[in-house]
C-alpha positions as CSV (number, residue, x, y, z in Angstrom):
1,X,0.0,0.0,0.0
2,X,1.3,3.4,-0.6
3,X,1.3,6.8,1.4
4,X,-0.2,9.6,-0.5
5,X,2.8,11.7,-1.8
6,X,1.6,14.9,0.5
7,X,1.8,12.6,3.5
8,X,4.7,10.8,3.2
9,X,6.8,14.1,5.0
10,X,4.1,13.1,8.6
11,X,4.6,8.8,7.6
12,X,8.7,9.5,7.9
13,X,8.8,12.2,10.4
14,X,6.2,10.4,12.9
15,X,8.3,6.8,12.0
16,X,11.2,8.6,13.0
17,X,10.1,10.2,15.9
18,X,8.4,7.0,17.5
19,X,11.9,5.5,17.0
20,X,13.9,8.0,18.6
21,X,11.8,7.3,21.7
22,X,13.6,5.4,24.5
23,X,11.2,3.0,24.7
24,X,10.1,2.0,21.0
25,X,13.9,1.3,20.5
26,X,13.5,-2.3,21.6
27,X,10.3,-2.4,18.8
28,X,12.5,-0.8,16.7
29,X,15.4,-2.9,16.6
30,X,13.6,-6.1,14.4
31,X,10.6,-6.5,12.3
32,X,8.2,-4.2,13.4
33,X,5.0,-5.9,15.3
34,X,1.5,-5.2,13.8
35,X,0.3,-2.6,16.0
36,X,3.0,-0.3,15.0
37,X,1.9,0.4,11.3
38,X,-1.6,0.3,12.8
39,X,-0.6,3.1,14.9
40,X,1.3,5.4,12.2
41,X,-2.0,4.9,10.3
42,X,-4.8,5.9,12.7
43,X,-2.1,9.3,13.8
44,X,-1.5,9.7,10.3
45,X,-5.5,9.6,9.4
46,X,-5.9,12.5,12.2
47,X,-3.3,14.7,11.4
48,X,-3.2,14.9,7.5
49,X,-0.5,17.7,6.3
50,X,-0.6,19.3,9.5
51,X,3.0,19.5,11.7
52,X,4.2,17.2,13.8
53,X,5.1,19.5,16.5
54,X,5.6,16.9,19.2
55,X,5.5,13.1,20.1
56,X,5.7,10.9,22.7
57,X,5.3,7.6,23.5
58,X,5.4,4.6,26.1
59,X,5.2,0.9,25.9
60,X,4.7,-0.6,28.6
61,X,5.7,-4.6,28.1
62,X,3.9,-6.3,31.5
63,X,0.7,-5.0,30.5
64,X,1.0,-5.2,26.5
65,X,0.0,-1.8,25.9
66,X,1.3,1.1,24.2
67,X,0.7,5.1,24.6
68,X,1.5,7.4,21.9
69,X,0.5,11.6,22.2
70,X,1.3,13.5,19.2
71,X,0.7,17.4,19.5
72,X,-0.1,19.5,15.9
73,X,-0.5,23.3,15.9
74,X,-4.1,22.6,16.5
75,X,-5.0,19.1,17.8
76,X,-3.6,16.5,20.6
77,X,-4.0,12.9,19.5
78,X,-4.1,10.0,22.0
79,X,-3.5,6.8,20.6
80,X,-4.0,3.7,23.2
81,X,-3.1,0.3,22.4
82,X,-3.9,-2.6,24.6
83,X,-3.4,-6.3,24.1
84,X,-0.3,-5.6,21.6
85,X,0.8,-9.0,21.9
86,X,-2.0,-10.4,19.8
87,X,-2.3,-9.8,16.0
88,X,-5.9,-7.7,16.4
89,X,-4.7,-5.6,19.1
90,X,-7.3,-2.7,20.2
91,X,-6.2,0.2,19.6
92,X,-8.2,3.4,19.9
93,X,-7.1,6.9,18.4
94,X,-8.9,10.1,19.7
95,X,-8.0,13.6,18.2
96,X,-9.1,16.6,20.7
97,X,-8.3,20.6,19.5
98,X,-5.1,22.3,21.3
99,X,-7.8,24.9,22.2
100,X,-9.8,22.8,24.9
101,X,-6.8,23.4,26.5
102,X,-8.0,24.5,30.4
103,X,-5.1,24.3,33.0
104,X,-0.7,23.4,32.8
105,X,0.4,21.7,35.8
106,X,4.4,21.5,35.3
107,X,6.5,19.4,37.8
108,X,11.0,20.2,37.8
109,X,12.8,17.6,39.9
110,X,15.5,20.4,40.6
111,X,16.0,23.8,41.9
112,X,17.1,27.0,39.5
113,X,20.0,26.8,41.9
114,X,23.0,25.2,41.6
115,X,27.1,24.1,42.1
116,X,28.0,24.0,38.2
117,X,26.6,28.0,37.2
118,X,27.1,26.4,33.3
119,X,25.0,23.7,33.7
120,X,21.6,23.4,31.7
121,X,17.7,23.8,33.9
122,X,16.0,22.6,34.1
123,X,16.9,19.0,32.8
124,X,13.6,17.0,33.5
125,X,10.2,18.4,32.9
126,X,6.7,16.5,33.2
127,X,3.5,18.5,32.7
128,X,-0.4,17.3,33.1
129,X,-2.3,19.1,30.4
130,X,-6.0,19.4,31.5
131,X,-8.8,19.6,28.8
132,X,-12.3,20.6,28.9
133,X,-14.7,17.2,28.8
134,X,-11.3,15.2,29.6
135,X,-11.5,13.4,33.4
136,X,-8.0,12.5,33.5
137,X,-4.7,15.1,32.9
138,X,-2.8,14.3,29.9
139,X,0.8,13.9,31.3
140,X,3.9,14.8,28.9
141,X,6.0,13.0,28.5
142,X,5.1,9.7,28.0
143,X,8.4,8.5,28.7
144,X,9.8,7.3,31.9
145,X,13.4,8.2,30.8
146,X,13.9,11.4,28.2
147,X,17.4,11.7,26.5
148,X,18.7,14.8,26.1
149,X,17.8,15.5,22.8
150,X,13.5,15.6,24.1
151,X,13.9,18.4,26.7
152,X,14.7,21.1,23.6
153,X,10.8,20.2,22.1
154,X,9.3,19.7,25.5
155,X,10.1,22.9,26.3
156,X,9.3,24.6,23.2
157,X,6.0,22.9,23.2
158,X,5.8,24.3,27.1
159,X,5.7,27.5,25.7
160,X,3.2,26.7,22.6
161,X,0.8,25.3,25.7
162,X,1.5,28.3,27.5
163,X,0.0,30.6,24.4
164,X,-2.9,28.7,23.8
165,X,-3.8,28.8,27.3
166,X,-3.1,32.3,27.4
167,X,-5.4,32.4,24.3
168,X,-8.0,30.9,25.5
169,X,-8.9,32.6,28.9
């Protein structure tokens, strides 16, 4: 099956993405399980040409579930897969607008203070985004680990959130 030639930029940006990601590496590494191309379609179905601003994602191997969040200028898509281990996981893909946004909570496991005056800060950041008709706070990042290379977009996307909450009040 082929990618329409105006998605193809999302299809390699979101494969790459999702690869970059701590956890996916092990996924990564061999042939790809099914749920993976499942989950590249259903994002790639809700975002179109928009850009990828941001994404994250978790898989969590005990349960056999995966978490992906991928944030567009306008929308925040959840994907949820459960049961990965079998061929006909469930997998559910839910596309809500950046706007709903109602409330940041942001969590920084150190002080602006400290020994080494050079060193970056903060270097861990986790927020819980809170929409309007959500019950639970998206929290960003998925991850449990980041590598260096996330904090750069997490905070740039920080300061997107931080607009369109501004925005809408």
């Amino acid at each position: 099956m082929t990618v329409d030639a105006e998605l193809q930029p999302n299809l390699k940006s979101l494969n790459t993405a999702l690869r970059n990601i701590l956890s996916f590496r092990t996924v990564s590494s061999g042939a790809l399980p099914p749920w993976y191309g499942r989950v590249l379609s259903n994002v790639l179905l809700l975002i179109g040409e928009d850009k990828v601003e941001y994404v994250s994602g978790t898989i969590d191997s005990g349960a056999h579930s995966v978490k992906v969040v991928v944030f567009t200028p306008e929308l925040v898509i959840r994907v949820d897969v459960a049961d990965w281990e079998v061929d006909l996981a469930t997998l559910s893909a839910t596309a809500t607008p950046r706007a709903s946004l109602i409330g940041i909570q942001v969590e920084s496991d150190e002080g602006v203070f400290s020994d080494d005056v050079f060193s970056a800060w903060p270097t861990r950041i986790r927020l819980a985004l809170s929409y309007a008709d959500e019950v639970e706070s998206l929290r960003v990042p998925l991850e449990r680990e980041m590598n260096g290379d996330q904090l750069g977009p997490l905070r740039k996307l920080l300061a997107d959130l931080l607009h369109d909450l501004k925005r809408s009040s």
